[in-house]
N, CA, C and O atoms as CSV, one atom per row, in Angstrom:
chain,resi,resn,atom,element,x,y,z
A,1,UNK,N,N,0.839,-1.174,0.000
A,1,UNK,CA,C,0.000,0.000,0.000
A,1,UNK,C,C,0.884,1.237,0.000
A,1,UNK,O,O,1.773,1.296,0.850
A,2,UNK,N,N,0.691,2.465,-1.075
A,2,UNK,CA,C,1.622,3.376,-0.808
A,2,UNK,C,C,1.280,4.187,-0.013
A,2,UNK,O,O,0.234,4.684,-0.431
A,3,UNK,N,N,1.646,4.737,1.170
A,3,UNK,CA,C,1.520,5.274,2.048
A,3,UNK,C,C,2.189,7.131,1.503
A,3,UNK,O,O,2.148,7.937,2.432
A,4,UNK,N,N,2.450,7.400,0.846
A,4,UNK,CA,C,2.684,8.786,0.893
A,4,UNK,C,C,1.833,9.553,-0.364
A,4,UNK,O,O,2.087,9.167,-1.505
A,5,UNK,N,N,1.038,10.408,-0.217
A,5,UNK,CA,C,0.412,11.247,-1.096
A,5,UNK,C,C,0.493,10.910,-3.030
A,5,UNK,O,O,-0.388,10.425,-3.740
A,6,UNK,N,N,1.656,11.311,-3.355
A,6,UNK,CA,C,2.311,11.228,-4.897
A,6,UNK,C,C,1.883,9.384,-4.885
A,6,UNK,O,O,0.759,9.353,-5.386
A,7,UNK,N,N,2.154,8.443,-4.659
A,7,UNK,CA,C,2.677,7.052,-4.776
A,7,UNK,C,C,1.057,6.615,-4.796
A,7,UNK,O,O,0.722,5.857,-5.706
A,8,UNK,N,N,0.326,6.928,-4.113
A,8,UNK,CA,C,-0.963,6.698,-3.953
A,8,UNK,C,C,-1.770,7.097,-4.570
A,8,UNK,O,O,-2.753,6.417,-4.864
A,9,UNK,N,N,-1.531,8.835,-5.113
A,9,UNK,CA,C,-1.943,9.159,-6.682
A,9,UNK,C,C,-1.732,8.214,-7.846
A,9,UNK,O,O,-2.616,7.702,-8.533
A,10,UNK,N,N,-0.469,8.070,-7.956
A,10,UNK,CA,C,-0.084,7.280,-9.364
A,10,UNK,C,C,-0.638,6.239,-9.613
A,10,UNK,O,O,-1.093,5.996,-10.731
A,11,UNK,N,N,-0.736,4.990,-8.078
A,11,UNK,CA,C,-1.607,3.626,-8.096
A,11,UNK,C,C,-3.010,3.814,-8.450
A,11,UNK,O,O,-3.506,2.889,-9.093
A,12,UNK,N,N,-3.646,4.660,-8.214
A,12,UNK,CA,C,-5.041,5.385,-8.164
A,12,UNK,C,C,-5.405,5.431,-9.585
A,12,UNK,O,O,-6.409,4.873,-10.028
A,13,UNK,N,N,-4.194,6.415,-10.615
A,13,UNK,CA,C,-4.591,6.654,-11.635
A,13,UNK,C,C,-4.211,5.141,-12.592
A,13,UNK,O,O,-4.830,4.708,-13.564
A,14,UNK,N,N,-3.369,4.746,-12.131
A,14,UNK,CA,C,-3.080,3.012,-12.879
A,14,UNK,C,C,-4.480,2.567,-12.460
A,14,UNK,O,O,-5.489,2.688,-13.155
A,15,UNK,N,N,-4.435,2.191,-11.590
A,15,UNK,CA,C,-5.971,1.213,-11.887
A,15,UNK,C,C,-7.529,2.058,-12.059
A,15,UNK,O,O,-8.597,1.541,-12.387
A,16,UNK,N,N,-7.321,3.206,-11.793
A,16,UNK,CA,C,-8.470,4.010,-13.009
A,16,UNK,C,C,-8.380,3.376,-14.270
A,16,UNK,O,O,-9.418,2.943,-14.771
A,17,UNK,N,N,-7.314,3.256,-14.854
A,17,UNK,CA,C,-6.459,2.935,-16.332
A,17,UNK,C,C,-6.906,1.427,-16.442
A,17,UNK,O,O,-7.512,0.840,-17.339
A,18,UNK,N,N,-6.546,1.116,-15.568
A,18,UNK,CA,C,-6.854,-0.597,-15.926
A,18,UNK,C,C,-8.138,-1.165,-15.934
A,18,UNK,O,O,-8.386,-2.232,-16.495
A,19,UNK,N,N,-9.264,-0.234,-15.108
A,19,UNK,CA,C,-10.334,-0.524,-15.035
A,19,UNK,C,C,-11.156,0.232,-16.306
A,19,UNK,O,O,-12.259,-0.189,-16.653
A,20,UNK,N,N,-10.540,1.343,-16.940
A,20,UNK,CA,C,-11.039,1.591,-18.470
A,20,UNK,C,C,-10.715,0.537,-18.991
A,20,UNK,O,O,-11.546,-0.282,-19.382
A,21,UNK,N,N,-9.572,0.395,-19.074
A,21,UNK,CA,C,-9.198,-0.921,-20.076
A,21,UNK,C,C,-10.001,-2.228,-20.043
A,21,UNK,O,O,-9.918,-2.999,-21.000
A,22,UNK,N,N,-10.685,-2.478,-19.108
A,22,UNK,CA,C,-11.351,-3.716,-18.448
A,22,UNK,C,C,-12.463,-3.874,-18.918
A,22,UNK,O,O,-12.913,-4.864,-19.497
A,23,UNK,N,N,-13.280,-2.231,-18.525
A,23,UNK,CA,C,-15.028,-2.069,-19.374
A,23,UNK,C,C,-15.077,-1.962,-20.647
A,23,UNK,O,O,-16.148,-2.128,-21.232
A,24,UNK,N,N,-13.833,-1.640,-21.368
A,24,UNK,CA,C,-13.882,-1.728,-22.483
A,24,UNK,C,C,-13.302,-2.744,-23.726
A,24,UNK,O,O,-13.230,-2.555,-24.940
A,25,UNK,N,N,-12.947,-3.831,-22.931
A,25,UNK,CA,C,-12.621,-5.230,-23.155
A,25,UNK,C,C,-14.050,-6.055,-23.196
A,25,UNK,O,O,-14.483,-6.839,-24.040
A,26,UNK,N,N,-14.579,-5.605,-22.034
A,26,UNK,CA,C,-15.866,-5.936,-21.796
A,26,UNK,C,C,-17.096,-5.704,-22.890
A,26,UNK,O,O,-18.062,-6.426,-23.138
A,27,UNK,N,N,-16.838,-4.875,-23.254
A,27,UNK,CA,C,-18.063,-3.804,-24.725
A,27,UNK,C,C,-17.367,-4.717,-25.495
A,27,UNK,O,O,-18.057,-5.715,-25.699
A,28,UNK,N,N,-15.775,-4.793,-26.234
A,28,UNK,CA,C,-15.790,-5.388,-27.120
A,28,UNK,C,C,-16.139,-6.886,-27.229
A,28,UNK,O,O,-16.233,-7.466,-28.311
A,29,UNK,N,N,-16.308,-7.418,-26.133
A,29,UNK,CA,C,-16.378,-8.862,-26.299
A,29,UNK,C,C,-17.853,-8.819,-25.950
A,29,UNK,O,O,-17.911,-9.957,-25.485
A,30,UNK,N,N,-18.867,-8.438,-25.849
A,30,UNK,CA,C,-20.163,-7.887,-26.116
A,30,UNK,C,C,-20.432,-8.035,-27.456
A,30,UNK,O,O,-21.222,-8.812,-27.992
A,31,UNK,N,N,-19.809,-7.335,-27.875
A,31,UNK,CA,C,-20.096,-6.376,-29.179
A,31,UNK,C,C,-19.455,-7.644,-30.546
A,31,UNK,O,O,-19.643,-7.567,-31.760
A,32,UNK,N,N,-18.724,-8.670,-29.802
A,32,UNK,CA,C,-18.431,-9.858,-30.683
A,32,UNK,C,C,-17.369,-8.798,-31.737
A,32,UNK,O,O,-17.630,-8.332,-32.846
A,33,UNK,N,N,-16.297,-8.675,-31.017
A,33,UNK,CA,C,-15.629,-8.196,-31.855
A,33,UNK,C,C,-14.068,-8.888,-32.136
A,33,UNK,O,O,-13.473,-9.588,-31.317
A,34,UNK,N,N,-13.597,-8.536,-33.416
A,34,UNK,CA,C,-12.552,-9.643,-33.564
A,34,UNK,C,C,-11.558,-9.967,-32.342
A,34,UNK,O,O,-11.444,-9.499,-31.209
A,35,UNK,N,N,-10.720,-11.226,-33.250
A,35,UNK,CA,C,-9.669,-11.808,-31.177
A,35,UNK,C,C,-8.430,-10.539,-31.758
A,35,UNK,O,O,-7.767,-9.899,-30.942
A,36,UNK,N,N,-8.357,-10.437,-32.553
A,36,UNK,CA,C,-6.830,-9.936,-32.544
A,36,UNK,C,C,-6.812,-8.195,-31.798
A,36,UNK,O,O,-5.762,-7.707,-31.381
A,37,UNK,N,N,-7.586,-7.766,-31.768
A,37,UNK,CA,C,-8.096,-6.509,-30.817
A,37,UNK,C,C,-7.832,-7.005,-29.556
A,37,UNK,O,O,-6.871,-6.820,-28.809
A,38,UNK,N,N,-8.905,-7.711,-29.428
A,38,UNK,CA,C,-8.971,-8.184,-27.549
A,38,UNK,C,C,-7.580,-8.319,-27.045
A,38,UNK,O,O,-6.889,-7.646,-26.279
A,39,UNK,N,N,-7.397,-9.408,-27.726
A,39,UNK,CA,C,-5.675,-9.721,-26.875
A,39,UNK,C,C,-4.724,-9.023,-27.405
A,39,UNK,O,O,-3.549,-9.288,-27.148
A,40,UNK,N,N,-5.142,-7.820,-28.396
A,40,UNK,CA,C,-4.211,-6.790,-27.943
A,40,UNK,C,C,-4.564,-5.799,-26.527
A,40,UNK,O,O,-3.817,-5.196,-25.757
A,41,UNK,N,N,-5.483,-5.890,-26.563
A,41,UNK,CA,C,-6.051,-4.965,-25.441
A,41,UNK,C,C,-5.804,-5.732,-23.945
A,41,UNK,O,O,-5.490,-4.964,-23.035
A,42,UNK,N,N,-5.906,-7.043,-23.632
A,42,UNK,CA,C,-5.731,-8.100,-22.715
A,42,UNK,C,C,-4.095,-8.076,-22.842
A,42,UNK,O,O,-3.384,-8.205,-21.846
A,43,UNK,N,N,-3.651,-7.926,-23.953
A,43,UNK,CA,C,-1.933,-7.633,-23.529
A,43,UNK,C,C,-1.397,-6.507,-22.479
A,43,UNK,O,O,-0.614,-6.471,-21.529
A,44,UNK,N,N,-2.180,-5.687,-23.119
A,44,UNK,CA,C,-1.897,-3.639,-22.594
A,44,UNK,C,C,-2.254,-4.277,-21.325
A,44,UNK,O,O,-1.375,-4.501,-20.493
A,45,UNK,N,N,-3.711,-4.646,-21.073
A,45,UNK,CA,C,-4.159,-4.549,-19.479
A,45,UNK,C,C,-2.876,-5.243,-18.671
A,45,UNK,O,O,-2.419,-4.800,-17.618
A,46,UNK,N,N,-2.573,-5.974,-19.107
A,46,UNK,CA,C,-1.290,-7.259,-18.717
A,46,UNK,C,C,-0.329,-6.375,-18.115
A,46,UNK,O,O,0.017,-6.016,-16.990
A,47,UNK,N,N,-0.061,-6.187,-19.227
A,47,UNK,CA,C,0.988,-4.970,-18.883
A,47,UNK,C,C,1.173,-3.685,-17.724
A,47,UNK,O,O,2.009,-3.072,-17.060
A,48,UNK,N,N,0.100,-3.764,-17.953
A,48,UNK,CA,C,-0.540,-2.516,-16.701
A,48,UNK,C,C,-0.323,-2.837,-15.521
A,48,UNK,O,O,0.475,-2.273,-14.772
A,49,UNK,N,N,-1.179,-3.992,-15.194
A,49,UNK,CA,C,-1.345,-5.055,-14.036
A,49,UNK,C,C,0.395,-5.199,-13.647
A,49,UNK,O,O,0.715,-4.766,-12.540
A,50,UNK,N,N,0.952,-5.499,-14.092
A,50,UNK,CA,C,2.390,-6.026,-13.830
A,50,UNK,C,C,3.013,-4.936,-13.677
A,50,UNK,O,O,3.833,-4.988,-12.760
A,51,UNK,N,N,2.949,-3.938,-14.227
A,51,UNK,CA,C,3.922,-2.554,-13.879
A,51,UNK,C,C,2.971,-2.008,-12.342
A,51,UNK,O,O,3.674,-1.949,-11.333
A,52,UNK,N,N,1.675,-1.683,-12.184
A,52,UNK,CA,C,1.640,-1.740,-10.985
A,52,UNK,C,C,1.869,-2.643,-10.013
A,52,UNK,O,O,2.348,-2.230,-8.957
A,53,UNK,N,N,1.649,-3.698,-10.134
A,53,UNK,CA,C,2.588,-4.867,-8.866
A,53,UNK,C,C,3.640,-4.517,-8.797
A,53,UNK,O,O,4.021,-4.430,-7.630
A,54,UNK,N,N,4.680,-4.132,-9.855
A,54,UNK,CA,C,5.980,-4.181,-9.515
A,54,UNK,C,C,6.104,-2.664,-8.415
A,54,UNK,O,O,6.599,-2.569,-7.292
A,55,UNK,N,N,5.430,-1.604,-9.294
A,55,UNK,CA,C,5.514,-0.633,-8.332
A,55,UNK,C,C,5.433,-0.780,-6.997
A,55,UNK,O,O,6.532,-0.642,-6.461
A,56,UNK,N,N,4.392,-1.047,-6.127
A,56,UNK,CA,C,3.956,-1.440,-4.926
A,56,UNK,C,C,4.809,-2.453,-4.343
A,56,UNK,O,O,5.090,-2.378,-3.147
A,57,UNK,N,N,5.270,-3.438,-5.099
A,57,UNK,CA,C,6.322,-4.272,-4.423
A,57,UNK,C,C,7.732,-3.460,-4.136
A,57,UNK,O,O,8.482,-3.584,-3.168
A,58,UNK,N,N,7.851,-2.636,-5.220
A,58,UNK,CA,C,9.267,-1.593,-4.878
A,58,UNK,C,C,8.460,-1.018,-3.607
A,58,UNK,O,O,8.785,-1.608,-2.577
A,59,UNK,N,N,7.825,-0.361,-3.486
A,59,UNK,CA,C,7.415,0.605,-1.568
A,59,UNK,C,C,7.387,-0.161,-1.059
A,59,UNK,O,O,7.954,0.014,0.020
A,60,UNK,N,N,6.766,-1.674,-1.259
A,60,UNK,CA,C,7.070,-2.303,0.093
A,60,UNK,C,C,7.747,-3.119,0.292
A,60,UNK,O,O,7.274,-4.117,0.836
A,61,UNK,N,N,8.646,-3.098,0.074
A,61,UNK,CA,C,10.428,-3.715,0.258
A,61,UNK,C,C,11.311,-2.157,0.662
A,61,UNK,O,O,12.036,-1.990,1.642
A,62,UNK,N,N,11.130,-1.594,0.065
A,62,UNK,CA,C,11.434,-0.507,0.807
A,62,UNK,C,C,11.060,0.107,2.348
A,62,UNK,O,O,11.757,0.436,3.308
A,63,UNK,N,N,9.913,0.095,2.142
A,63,UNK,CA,C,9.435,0.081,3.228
A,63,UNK,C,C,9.871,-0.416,4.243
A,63,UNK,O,O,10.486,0.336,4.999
A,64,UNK,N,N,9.706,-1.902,4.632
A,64,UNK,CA,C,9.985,-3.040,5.170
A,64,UNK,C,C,11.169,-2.998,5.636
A,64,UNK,O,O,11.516,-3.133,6.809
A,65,UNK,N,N,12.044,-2.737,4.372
A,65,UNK,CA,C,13.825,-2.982,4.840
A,65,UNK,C,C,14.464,-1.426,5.414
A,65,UNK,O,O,15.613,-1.148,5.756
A,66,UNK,N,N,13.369,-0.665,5.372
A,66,UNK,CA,C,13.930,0.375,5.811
A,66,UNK,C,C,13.570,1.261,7.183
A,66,UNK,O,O,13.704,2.444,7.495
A,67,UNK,N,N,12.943,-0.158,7.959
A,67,UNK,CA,C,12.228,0.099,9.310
A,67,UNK,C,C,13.549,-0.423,10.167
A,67,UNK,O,O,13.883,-0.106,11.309
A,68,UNK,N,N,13.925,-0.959,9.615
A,68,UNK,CA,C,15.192,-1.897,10.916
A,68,UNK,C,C,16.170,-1.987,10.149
A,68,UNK,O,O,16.075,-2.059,8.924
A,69,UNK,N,N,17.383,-1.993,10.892
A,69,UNK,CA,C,18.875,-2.302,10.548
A,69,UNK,C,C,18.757,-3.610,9.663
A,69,UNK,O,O,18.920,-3.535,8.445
A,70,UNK,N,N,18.493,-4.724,10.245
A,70,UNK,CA,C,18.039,-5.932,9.396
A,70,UNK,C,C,17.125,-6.352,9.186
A,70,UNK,O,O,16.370,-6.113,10.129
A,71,UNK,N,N,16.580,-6.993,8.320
A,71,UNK,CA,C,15.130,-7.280,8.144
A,71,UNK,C,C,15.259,-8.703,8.892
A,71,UNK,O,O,16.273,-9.398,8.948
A,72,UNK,N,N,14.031,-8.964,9.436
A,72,UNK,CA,C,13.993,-10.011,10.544
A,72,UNK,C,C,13.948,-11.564,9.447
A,72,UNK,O,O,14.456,-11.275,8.363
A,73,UNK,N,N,13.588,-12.705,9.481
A,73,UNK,CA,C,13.029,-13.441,8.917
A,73,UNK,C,C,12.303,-14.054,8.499
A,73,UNK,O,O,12.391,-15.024,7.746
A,74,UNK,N,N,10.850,-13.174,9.282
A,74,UNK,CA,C,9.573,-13.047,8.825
A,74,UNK,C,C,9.638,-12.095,7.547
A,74,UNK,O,O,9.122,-12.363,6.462
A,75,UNK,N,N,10.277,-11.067,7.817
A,75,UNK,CA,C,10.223,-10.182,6.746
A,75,UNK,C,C,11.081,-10.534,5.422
A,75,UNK,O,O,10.895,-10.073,4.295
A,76,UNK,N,N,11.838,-11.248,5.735
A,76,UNK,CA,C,12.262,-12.143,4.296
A,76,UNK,C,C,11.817,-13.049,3.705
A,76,UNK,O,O,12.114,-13.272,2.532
A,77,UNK,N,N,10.771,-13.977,4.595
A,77,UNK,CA,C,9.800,-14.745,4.416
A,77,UNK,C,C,8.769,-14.279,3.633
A,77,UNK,O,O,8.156,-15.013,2.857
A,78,UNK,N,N,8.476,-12.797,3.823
A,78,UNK,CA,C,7.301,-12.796,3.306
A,78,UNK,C,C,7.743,-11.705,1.588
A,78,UNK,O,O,7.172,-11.763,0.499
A,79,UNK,N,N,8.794,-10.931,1.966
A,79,UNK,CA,C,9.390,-10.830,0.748
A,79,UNK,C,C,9.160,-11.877,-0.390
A,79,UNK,O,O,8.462,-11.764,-1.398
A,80,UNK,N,N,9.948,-12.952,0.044
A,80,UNK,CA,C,9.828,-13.792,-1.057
A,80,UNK,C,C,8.557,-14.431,-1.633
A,80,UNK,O,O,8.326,-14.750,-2.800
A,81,UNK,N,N,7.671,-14.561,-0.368
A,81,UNK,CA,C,6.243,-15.138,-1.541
A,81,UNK,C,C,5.704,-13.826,-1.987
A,81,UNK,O,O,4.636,-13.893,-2.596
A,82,UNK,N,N,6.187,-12.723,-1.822
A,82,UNK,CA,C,5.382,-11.627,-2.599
A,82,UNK,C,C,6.321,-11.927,-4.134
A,82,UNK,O,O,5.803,-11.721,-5.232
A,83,UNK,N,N,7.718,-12.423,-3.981
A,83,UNK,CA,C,8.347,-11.922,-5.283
A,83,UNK,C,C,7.640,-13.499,-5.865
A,83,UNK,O,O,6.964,-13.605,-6.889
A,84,UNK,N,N,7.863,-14.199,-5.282
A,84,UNK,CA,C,6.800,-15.499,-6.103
A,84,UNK,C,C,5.493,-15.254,-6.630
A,84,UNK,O,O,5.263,-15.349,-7.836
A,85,UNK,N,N,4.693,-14.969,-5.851
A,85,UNK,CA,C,3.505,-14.421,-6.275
A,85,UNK,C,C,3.379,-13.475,-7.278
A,85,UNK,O,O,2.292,-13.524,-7.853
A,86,UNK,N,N,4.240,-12.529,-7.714
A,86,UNK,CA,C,4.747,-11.576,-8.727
A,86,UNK,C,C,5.181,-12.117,-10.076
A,86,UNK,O,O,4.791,-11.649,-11.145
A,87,UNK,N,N,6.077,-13.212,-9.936
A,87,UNK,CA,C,7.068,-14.020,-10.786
A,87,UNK,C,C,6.177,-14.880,-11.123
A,87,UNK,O,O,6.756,-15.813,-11.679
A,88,UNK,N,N,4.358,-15.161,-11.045
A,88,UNK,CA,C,3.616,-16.243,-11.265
A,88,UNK,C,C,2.605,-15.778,-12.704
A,88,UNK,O,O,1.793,-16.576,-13.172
């Protein structure tokens, strides 16, 4: 979660973005419209989706590692199934 003003704007306006992209994936596949559109459009959203995860995973690794001298081993624990969960 970005916790500072700017970071929380930007996530805000990404998934504004992704959720246009979404209703209007939605109309076209309504509307029976060709595949080679869609999964261009299901690419972009892709794309979207993954550049915001990555964002949010940068603040919170930052975050995290920048509360304590060392990060404990819960907090590396859970690092890593976020970067798994990311990498899936």
């Amino acid at each position: 979660m970005p916790h500072n003003a700017k970071d929380k704007h930007r996530a805000i306006t990404r998934l504004r973005r992704i959720k246009g992209q979404a209703e209007a994936l939605e109309r076209a596949v309504e509307a029976g419209s060709d595949c080679a559109p869609i999964l261009q459009q299901l690419a972009a959203m892709r794309g979207a989706v993954h550049g915001l995860m990555a964002d949010l995973l940068d603040g919170h690794m930052r975050e995290t590692m920048a509360r304590q001298p060392a990060p404990s081993q819960a907090d590396i624990d859970e690092m890593l199934s976020l970067l798994r969960s990311y990498l899936k």
